[in-house]
Structures are given as structure tokens and as C-alpha cells.
ROFIFI-602904 format. One line per 3 residues: number of its first residue (from 1); their letters; for each residue x, y, z of C-alpha. Coordinates in nm, 4 decimals. Example, Ala and Ser with C-alpha at 12.3 -4.5 7.8 and 13.67 -1.06 7.14 Angstrom:
<recs>
1> AS> 1.2300 -0.4500 0.7800; 1.3670 -0.1060 0.7140
</recs>
This chain:
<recs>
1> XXX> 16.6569 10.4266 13.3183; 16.7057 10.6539 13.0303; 16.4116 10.9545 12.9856
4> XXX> 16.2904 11.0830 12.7122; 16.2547 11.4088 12.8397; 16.3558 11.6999 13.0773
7> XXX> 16.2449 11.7011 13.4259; 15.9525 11.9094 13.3187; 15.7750 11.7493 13.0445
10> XXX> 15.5050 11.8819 12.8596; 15.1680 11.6992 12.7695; 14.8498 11.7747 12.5860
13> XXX> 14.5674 11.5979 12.6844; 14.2435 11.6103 12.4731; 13.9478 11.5378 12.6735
16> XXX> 14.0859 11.6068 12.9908; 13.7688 11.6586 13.2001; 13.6100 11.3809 13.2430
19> XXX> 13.6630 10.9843 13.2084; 14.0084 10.8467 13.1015; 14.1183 11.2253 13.0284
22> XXX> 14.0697 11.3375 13.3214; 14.2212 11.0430 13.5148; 14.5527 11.0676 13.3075
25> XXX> 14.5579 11.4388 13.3321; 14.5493 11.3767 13.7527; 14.8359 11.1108 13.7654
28> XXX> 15.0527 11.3300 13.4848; 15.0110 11.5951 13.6987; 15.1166 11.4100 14.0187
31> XXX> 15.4219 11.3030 13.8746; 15.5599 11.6400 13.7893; 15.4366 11.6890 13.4419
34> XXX> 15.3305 12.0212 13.2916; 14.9838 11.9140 13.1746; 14.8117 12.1648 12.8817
37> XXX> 14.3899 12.0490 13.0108; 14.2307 12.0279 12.6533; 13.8478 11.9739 12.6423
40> XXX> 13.5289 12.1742 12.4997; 13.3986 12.2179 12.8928; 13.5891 12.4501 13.0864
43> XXX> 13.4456 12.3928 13.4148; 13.5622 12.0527 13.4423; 13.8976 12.1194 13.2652
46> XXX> 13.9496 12.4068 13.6142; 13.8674 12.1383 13.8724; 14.1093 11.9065 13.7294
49> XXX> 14.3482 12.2569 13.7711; 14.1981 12.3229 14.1342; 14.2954 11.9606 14.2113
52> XXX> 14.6462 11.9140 14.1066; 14.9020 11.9029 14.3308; 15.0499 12.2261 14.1849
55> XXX> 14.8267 12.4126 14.0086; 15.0554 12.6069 13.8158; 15.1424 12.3132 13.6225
58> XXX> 14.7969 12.2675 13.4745; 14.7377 12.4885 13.1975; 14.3314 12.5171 13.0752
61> XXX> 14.2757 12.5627 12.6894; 13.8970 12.5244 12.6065; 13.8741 12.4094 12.2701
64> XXX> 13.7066 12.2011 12.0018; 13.9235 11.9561 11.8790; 13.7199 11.8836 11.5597
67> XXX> 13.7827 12.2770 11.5102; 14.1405 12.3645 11.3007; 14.1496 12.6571 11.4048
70> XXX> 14.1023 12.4920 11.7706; 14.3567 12.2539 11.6956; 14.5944 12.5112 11.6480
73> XXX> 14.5314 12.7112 11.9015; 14.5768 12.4253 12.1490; 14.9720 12.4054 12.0301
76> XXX> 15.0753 12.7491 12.0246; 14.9544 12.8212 12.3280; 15.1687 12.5321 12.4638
79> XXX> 15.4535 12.6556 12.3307; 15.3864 13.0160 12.4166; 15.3643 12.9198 12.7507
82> XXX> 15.6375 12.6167 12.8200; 15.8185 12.6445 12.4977; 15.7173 12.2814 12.3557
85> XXX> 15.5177 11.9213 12.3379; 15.7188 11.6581 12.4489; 15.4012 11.4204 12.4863
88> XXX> 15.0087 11.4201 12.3128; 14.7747 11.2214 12.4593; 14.5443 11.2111 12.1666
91> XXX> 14.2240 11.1295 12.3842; 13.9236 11.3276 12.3041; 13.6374 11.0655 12.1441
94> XXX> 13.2572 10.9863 12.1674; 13.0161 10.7136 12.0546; 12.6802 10.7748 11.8997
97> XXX> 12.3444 10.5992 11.9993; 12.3378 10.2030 12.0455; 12.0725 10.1745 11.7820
100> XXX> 12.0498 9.8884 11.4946; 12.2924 10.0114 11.1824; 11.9814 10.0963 10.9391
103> XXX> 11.8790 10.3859 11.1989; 12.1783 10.5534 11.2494; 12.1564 10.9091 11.1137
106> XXX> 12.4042 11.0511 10.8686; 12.4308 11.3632 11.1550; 12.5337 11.0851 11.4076
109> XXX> 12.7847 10.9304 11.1875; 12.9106 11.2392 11.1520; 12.9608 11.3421 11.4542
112> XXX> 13.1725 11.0800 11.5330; 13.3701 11.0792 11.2567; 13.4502 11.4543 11.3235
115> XXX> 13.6176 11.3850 11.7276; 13.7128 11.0640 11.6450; 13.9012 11.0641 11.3158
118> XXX> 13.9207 11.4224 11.2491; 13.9741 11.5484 11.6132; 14.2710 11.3149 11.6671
121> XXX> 14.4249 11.4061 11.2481; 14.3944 11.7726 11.3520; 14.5721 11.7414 11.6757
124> XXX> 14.8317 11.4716 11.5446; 14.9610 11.6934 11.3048; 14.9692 12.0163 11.5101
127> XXX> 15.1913 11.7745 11.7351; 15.4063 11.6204 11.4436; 15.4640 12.0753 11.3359
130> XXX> 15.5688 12.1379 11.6928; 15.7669 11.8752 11.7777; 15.9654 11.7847 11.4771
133> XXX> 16.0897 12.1576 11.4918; 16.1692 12.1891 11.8756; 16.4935 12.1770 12.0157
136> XXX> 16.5856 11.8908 12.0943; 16.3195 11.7521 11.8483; 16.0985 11.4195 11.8941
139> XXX> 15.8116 11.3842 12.1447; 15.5411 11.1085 12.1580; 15.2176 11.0670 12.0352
142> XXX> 14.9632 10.8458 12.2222; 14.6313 10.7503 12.0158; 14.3448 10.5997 12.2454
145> XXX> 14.2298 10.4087 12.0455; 13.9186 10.0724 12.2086; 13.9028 9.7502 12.2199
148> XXX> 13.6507 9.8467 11.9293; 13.9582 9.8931 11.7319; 13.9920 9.5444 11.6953
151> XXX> 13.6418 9.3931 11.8234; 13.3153 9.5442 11.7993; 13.0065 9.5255 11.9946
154> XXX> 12.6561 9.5019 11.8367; 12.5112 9.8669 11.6998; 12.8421 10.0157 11.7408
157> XXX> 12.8921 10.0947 11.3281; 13.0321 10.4929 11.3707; 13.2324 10.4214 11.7047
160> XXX> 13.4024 10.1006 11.5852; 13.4732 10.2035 11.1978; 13.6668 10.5292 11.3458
163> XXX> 13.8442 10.3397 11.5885; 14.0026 10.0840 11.2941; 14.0470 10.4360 11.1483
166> XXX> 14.2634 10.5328 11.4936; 14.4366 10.2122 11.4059; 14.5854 10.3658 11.0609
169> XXX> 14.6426 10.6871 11.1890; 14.8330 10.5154 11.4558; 15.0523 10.2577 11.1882
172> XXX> 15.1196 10.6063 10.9133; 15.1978 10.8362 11.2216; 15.4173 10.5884 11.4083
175> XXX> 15.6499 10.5512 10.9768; 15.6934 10.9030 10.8999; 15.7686 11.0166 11.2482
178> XXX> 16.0768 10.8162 11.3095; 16.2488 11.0553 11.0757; 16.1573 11.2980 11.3538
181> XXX> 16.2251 11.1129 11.6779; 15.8471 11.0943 11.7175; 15.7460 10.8007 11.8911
184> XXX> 15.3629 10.7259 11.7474; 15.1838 10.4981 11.9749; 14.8668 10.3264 12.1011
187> XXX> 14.6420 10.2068 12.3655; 14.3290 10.0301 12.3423; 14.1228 10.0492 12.6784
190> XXX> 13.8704 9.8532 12.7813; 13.5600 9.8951 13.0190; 13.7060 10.1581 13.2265
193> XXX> 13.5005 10.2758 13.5111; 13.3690 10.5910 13.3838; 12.9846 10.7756 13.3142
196> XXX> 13.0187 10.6095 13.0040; 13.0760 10.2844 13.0529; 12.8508 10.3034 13.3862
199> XXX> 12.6054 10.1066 13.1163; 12.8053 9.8280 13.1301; 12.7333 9.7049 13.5241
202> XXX> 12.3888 9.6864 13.4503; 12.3829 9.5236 13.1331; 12.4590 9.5806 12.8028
205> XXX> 12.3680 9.4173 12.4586; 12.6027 9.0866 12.3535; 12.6489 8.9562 12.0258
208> XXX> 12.4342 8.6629 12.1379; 12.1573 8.9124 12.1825; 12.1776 8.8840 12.5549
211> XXX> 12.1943 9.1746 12.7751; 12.4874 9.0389 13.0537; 12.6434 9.2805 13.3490
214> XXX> 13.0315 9.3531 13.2592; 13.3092 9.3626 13.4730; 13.4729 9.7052 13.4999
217> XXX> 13.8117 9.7841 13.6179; 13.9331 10.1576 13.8099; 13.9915 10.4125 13.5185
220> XXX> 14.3123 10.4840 13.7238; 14.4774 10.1654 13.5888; 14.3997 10.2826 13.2224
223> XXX> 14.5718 10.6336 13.3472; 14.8718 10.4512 13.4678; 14.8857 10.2267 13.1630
226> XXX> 14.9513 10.5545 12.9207; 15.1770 10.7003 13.1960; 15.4111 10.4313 13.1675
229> XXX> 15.3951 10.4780 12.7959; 15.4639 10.8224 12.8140; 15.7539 10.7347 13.0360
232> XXX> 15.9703 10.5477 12.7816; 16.2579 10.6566 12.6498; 16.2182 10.7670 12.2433
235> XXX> 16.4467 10.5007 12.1445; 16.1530 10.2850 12.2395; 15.7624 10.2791 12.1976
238> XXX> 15.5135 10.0755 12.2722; 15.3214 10.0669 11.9143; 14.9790 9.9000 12.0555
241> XXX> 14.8623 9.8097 12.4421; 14.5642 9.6581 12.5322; 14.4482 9.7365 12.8413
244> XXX> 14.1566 9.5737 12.9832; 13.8872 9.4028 13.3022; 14.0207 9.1114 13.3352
247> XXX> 13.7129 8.9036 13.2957; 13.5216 9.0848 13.0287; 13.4090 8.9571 12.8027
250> XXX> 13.6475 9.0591 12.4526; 13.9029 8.7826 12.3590; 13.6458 8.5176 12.2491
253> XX> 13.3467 8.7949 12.1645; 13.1031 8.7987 11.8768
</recs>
């Protein structure tokens, strides 16, 4: 099949030490990517270095993503060292307290508006700077976006607004980068086995008001999933995936 790339891409991965991050980082890494490790922890981001199957591949870059200044840093460093982006994983998020909508605080809200929305704008256009001027131009651009993006679960206000917000900036980024050979994309993931979603075999609030175990499915499949995205050649994108446990509970929710 036609690649999009060289035989040494390069990807950015926000939130690359722990959870889906991490997991994509590890199977980028195994298939002979050069993977920039992007998160705010350092210590994780090195054992996800220590681990790969060629550590010189896996280049650590502490950083904020809600920071500019952080944001930018992030993409001239990749291109200092391995002269350009051919692929963003735009993965970095959080979700604020499951608490009824009246008790959310404005510094909450914030918060997640700021990795969420802001995070992935700052990073997205440090991406669209580098890669519309590389030679040969055109990369891709992968948005996680959630199931939230199209669904929400109860007391989820910040988390599920700024994912329909990851929708947009998916839809605006995906028009005015075709001009560039910038393939905009994204996937929507849901109930990945990670600490966050560890909740979710126990029991977490329905729209019923019942509290009901979820199935969960290995956050390598969610790893793969953006892999094989990644893997396309630029005349061709997959604009939205949904990814998911087979028998959670989502199509049919609320």
C-alpha cells in the first residue's frame, strides 16, 4: 500500500505517560516510529523511553500543553532534532469531578477547558506551522476526541462540552488543511482500560440513576485503532472513528 511517509516517521504524542498516551506511544514506537513523549510528568514520559524497543527513537519533552510557550517548544524541538512532524496525536485531556452541574466550580470548568480545548488549539496549530512548511509538506493530525463527543454521561458538563468542542476543531482543522496536505482526523474512544476509567468496573452513575459495572476493553486496541489511522496514506483520512467495549453501554444511552 501507498505510505504517507518516510520509513522514519515522526509523531508527537501529548499525554504520553500514562493511559491511551502512553499505550500509543509503545506500539508507535514498536513499529519504527520516531516518537517526540509529550506530557507534564517526566518520570513516566522516561519509562515509556526505558521501554521502547530502541530508545533512541523516543524523544522526552516535558511540557504543559495548555502553556504557548509549551506548545511551541514541543515543535521546535521536534524539528531540531528529526527535522519535522509527519503525525500529532493530539491526546493530552482530563475530566473534572462527577458532581451535579450546579456544583461545579468555575476553577474546574476551567481547567478543563484549558487541556481540553486550549491544549489541543495550541498544539494543532504548532502542527498546522510545521508541517505545512516542511519539505515534502502535509502530515496528519489525530484529535482524541470520547464517546462524550457525541453522548454524555450524567455530571459530565466541562468534559462533554469540550469534547463537542474537539468535534469543531476536528471539522475546521480537517477544511483548511487540505490546502496543505494535512490530513485532520478523529477518534472517539470508549471505556479503555486505564486508572481512569478503572471507575467504570465497579460501577458508575447511568442516566437512569443506577450505578451498573461497565465493560472495558484493553487500551491496546484503542492504541492500534490510531495506529492504523496514522498509517494511511494522505490521500486518505479517516475523519471520525469510534472505537469502543463492545457491550457498553453508549448506542442506546441516556
Amino acid at each position: 500500500m501507498e505510505t504517507s511517509f518516510s520509513s522514519n516517521p515522526v509523531a508527537v504524542i501529548t499525554g504520553a505517560g500514562s493511559g491511551i498516551g502512553r499505550a500509543t506511544a509503545q506500539v508507535f514506537l514498536q513499529q519504527g516510529y520516531r516518537v517526540v513523549l509529550v506530557g507534564r510528568r517526566e518520570s513516566l514520559l522516561r519509562e515509556v523511553q526505558a521501554g521502547a524497543p530502541n530508545p533512541e527513537r523516543a524523544l522526552v519533552v516535558p511540557a504543559d500543553v495548555t502553556q504557548e510557550a509549551d506548545a511551541v517548544r514541543i515543535f521546535a524541538t521536534a524539528v531540531a532534532v528529526w527535522g519535522r512532524v509527519d503525525v500529532l496525536f493530539n491526546n493530552a485531556g482530563r475530566s473534572a469531578p462527577a458532581v451535579p452541574l450546579e456544583d461545579l466550580p468555575l476553577s474546574d470548568w476551567q481547567a478543563v477547558v484549558d487541556v481540553n480545548l486550549t491544549g489541543m488549539f495550541l498544539c494543532l496549530r504548532e502542527a498546522f506551522r510545521v508541517m505545512k512548511c516542511q519539505s515534502p509538506p502535509g502530515g496528519r493530525i489525530i484529535n482524541n476526541g470520547s464517546i462524550a463527543a457525541t453522548t454524555p454521561r450524567p455530571r459530565s458538563v466541562a468534559y462533554t462540552a469540550t469534547k463537542h468542542g474537539v468535534t469543531g476543531l476536528t471539522k475546521a482543522a480537517s477544511l483548511d488543511g487540505r490546502v496543505h496536505n494535512i490530513a485532520v482526523g478523529q477518534i472517539d474512544i470508549g471505556n479503555a482500560a486505564t486508572d481512569m476509567t478503572r471507575p467504570m468496573t465497579d460501577g458508575i452513575l447511568q442516566a437512569s440513576g443506577q450505578r451498573l459495572a461497565e465493560p472495558v476493553m484493553d487500551v491496546s486496541v484503542a492504541a492500534h485503532a490510531v495506529l492504523a489511522m496514522a498509517a494511511l496514506p494522505l490521500s486518505a483520512n479517516v475523519l471520525f472513528q469510534t472505537v469502543m467495549a463492545t457491550h457498553m453501554p453508549f448506542v442506546g444511552r441516556g
